[in-house]
C-alpha positions as MATLAB code, in Angstrom:
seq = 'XXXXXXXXXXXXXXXXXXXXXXXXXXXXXXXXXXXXXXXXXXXXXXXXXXXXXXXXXXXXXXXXXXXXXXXXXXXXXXXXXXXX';
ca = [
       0.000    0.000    0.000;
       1.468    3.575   -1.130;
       0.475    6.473    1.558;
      -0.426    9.242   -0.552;
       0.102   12.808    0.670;
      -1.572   16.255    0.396;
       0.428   19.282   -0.160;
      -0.957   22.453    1.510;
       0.810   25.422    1.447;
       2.877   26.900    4.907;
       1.232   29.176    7.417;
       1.081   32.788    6.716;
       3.575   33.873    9.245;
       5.951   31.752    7.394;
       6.168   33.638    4.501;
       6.027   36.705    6.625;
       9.120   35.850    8.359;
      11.003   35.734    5.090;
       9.578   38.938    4.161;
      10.653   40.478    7.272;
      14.200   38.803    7.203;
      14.636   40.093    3.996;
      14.526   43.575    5.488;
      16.599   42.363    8.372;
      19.320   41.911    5.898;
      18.712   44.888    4.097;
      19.449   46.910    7.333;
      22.176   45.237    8.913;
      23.609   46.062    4.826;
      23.079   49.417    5.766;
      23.402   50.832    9.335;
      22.042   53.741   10.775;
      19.033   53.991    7.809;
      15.560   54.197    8.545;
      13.552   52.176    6.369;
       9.353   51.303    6.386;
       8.987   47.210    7.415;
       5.407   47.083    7.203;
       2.084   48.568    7.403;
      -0.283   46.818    9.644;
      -4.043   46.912   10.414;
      -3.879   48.874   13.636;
      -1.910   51.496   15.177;
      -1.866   48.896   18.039;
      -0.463   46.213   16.371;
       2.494   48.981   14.548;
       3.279   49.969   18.182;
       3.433   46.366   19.325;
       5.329   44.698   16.244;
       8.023   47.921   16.646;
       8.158   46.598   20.507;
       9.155   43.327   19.536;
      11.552   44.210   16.829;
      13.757   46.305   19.028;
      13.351   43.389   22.068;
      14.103   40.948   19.411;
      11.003   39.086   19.579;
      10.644   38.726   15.575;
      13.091   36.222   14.867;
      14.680   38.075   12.070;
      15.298   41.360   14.172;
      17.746   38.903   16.326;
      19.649   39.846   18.126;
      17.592   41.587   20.984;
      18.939   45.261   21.108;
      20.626   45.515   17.438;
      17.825   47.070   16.134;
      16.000   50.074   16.587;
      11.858   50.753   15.628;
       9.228   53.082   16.032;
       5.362   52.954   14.713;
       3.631   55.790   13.133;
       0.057   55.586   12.463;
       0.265   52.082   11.260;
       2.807   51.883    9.931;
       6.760   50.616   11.315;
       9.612   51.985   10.734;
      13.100   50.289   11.970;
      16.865   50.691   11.292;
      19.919   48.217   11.968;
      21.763   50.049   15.191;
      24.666   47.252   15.639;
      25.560   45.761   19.152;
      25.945   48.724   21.809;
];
């Protein structure tokens, strides 16, 4: 008997977290610049995904403390600060 499989495709967040590591790079390739990581539904959720990049919850913003963000309106903006 052959087991037969269904492909689904991955989780949302898991094709966020590439998105969000690809400006992860993009920063660390260029300290010190401010750039716009996302817009979000909610002011709320800016100011609480700008929390967790600079605390280095968001994988791709590791490690904790080498980057900086702040939210505006909904949107976040972040830049690559280096260890202090």
């Amino acid at each position: 008997m052959t087991t037969q499989y269904e492909y689904r495709p991955g989780p949302s967040h898991v094709r966020e977290r590439r998105a969000h590591s690809d400006v992860a790079e993009h920063l660390e390739e260029n300290p010190g610049v401010w750039v716009k990581v996302t817009t979000t539904g909610t002011q709320n959720a800016a100011a609480n995904m700008a929390w967790q990049i600079k605390k280095g919850v968001r994988a791709a913003f590791r490690p904790a403390g080498h980057f900086d963000a702040y939210s505006t309106g909904n949107e976040v903006v972040a830049r690559y600060i280096g260890a202090k």
